[in-house]
C-alpha positions in Angstrom: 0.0 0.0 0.0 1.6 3.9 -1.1 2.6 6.0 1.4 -0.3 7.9 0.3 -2.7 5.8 2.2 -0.8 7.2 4.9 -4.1 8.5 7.4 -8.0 8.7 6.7 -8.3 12.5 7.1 -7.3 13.1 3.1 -6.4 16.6 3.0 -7.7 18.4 5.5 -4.8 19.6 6.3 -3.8 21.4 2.6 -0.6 19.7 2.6 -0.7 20.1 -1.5 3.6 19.3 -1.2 3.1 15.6 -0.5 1.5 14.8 -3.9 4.8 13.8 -5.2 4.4 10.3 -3.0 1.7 9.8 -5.2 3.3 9.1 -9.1 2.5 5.6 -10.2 3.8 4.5 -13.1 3.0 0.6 -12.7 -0.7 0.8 -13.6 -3.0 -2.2 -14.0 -5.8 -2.8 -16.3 -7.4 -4.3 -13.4 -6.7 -0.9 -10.9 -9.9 1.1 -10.5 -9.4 4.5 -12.5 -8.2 2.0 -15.3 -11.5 0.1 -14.9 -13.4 3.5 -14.1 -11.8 5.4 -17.6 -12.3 2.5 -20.2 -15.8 1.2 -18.5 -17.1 5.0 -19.2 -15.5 5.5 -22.9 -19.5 5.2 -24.0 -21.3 7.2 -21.6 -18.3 9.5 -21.7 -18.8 10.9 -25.5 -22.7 10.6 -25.3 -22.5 13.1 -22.6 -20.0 15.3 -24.3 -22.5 15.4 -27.4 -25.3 16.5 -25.5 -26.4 20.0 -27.4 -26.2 21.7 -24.3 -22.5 20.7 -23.6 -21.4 21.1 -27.2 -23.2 25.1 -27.1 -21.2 25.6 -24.1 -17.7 24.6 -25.5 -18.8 26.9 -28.6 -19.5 29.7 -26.1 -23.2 29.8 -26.9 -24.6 29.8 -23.1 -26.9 32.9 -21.5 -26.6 34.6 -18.4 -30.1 32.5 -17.2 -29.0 29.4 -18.0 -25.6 29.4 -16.7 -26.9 30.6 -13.7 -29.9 27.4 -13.4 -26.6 25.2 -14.4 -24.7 26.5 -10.7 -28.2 25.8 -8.9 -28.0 22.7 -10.3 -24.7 22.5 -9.2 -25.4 23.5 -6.1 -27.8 21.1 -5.2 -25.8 18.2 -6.6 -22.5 19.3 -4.4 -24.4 19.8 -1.1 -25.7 16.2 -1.4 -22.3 14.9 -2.4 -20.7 16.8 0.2 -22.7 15.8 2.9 -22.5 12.2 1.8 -18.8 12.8 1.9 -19.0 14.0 5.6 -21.0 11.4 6.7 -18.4 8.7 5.4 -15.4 10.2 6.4 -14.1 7.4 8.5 -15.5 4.8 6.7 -12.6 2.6 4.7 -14.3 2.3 1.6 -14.3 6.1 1.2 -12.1 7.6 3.9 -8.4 7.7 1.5 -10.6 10.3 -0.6 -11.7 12.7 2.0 -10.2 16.1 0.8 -12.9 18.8 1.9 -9.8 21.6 1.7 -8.8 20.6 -1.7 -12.1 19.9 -3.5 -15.1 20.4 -1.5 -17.3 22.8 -3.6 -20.3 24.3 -1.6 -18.9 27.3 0.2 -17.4 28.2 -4.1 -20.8 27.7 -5.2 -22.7 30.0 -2.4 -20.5 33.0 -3.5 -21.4 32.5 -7.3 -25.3 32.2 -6.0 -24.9 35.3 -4.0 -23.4 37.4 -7.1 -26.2 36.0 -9.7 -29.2 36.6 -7.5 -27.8 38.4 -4.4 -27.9 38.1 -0.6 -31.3 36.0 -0.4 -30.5 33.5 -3.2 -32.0 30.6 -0.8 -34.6 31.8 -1.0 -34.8 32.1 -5.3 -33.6 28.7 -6.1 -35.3 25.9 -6.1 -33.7 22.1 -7.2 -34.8 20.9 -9.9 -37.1 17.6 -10.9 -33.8 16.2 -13.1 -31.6 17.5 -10.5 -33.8 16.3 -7.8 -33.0 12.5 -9.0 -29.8 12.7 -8.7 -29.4 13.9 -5.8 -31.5 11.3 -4.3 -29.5 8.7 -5.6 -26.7 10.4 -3.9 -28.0 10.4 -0.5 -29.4 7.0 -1.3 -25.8 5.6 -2.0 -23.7 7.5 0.8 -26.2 6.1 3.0 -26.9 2.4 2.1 -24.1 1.7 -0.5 -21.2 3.9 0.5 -18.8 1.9 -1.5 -20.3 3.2 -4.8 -19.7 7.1 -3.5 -15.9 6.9 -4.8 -17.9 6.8 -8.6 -20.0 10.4 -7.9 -16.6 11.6 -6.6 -14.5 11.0 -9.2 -16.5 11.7 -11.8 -17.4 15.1 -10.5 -14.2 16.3 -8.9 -11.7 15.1 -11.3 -14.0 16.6 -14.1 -13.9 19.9 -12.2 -10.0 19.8 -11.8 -9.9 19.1 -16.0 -12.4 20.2 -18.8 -13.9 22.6 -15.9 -10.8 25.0 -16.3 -11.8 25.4 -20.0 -15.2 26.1 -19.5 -14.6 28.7 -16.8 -12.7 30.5 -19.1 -15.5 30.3 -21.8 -18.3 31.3 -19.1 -16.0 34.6 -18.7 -15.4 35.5 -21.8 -19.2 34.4 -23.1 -20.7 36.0 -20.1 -19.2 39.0 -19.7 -17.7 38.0 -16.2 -15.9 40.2 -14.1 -12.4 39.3 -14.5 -11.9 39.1 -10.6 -13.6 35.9 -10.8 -17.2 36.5 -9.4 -19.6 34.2 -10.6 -17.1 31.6 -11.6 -15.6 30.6 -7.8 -17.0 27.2 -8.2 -14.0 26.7 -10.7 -11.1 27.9 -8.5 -9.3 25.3 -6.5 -7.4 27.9 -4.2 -5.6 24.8 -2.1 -4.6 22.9 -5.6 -1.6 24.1 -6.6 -0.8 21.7 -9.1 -4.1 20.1 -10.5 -2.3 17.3 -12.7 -0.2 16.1 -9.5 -3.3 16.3 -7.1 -5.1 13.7 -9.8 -2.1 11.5 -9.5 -2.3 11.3 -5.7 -6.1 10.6 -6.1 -6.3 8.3 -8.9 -3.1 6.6 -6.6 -5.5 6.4 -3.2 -8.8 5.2 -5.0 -6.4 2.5 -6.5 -5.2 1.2 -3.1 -8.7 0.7 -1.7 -9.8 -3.0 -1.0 -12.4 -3.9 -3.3 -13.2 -6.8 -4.8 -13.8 -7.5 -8.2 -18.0 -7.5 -7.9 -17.6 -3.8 -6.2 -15.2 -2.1 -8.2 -17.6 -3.3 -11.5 -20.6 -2.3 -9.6 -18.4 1.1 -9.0 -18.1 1.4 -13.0 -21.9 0.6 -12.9 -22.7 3.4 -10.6 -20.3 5.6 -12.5 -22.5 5.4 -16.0 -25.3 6.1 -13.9 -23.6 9.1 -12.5 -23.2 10.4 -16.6 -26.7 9.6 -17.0 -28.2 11.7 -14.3 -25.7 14.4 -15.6 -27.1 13.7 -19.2 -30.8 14.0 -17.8 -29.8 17.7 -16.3 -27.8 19.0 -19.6 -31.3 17.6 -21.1 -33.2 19.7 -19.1 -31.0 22.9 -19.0 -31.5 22.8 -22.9 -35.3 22.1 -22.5 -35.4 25.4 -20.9 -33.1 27.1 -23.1 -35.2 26.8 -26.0 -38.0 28.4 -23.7 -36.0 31.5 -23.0 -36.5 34.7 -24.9 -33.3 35.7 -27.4 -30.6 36.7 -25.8 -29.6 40.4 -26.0 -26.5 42.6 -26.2 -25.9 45.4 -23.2 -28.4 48.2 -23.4 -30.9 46.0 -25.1 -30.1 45.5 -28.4 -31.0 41.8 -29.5 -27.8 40.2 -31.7 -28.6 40.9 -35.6 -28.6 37.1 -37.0 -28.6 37.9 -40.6 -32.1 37.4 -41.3 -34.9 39.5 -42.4 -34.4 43.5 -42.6 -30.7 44.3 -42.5 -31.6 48.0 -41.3 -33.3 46.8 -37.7 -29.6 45.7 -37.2 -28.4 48.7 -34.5 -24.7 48.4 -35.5 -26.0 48.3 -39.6 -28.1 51.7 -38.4 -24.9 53.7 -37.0 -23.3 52.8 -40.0 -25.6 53.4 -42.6 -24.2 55.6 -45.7 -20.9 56.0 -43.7 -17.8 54.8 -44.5 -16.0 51.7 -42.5 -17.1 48.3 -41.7 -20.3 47.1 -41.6 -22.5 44.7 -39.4 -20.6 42.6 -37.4 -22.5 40.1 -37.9 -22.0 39.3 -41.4 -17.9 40.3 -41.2 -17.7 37.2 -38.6 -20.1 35.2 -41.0 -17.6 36.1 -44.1 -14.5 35.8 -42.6 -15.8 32.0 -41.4 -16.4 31.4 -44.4 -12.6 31.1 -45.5 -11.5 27.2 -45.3 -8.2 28.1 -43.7 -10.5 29.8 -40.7 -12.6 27.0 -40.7 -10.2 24.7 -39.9 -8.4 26.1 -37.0 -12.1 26.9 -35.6 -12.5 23.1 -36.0 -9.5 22.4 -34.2 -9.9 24.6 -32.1 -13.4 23.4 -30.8 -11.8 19.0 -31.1 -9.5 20.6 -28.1 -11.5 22.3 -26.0 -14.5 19.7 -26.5 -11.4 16.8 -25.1 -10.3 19.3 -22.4 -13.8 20.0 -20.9 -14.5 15.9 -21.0 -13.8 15.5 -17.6 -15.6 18.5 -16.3 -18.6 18.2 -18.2 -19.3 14.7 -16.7 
């Protein structure tokens, strides 16, 4: 057993220096995160072509929306969390107690409080596909504690990957202050070096005693983890397509290059002037150029494989 295993307390104490102990290059196709990563390939890639997802990674996501995704986020952490708490000193969970490192809820509350202010308990309400997961959650840290290790990692080590990508596109899409309010819920402040703080827990959830018919009912648990994510993307999109256009500040809804060209407000300050045009259709024709097209392609295959992890 690594030196890792080394206490049940995980990280509580922020120790981030000790995840060199961790780096295991003898892995084993029958070691959990092996089992965990090729058990999940299918779920994995369904969830990443969710519509919702794949508008996200293109930067197509409004204010209203992002802001039901971090109540749904909310909800979901607060049950895992507690689960978490309540099976801190039990051995099939204890090795991946880090509430310092990963724990999410107090990140979460600040980005409630800047999107609907001092009283956001009271404006939120959890949602119905939201609602099922999180009583599976409490269902499994309660009676099948074993199976919590598959909500954690799936969650968490999502959050330390493809999560850094999409905070960066929730900022720039959104119009986020660049202090980072509103986007807490992606800042790890006691990981100092996410890659090596994966290692140390990929390394721990390796080392814990299971048995062949629990680490496959683990995998089992972990699809049903994407599929309860897949059923809130669902949802989220659902309500999307419900939700007025979006609009520019001050008002203005987006010109889309249909109908009228003069109800455009940039194409209205520009009219029988000299100078560019619309916006809109100088993005639209500078698209259009192959060489453009292909880095945008490119560019979208590495953030979509980035945000993998997060996403799910």
């Amino acid at each position: 057993m690594p030196s890792a295993m080394e206490g049940t307390d995980g990280g509580e104490d922020g120790d981030v220096s000790r995840y060199e102990e961790t780096e295991d290059n003898n892995v084993s196709p029958t070691d959990l995160s092996e089992l965990l990563k090729e058990g999940t390939k299918e779920s994995h890639d369904r969830a990443e072509n969710t519509q919702f997802v794949k508008d996200f990674l293109k930067g197509r996501i409004r204010k209203e929306l992002f802001k039901l995704a971090t109540v749904a986020l909310h909800f979901t952490y607060c049950a895992l969390e507690e689960e978490m708490d309540r099976n801190k000193d039990n051995p099939v969970f204890a090795p991946l107690y880090f509430p310092t490192e990963l724990h999410r809820r107090e990140a979460l509350a600040k980005d409630l409080k800047y999107f609907y202010g001092e009283d956001w308990k009271e404006k939120i309400q959890c949602s119905e596909a939201t609602q099922q997961y999180v009583d599976r959650i409490h269902h499994v840290g309660q009676h099948e504690p074993e199976l919590l290790v598959a909500h954690a990692y799936t969650r968490y080590m999502g959050d330390l990957s493809g999560g850094q990508v999409l905070k960066k596109v929730a900022q720039r899409a959104l119009k986020l202050p660049s202090t980072g309010e509103g986007i807490q819920f992606y800042v790890f402040e006691n990981v100092s070096n996410a890659q090596q703080f994966k290692q140390l827990y990929r390394a721990r959830m390796n080392a814990l005693d299971l048995d062949k018919n629990t680490k496959e009912r683990i995998v089992e648990e972990a699809n049903r983890a994407f599929r309860f994510n897949m059923q809130v993307f669902d949802e989220l999109d659902k309500i999307g397509r419900s939700l007025p256009e979006a609009a520019q500040d001050g008002g203005f809804p987006v010109h889309d290059g249909k109908g009228d060209i003069r109800k455009c407000p940039y194409y209205a300050d520009k009219l029988g002037a000299a100078g560019p045009g619309c916006p809109f259709h100088a993005v639209v024709g500078l698209a259009r150029q192959p060489l453009v097209q292909l880095v945008l392609a490119a560019c979208v295959a590495v953030a979509a494989g980035a945000a993998a992890w997060y996403i799910l």
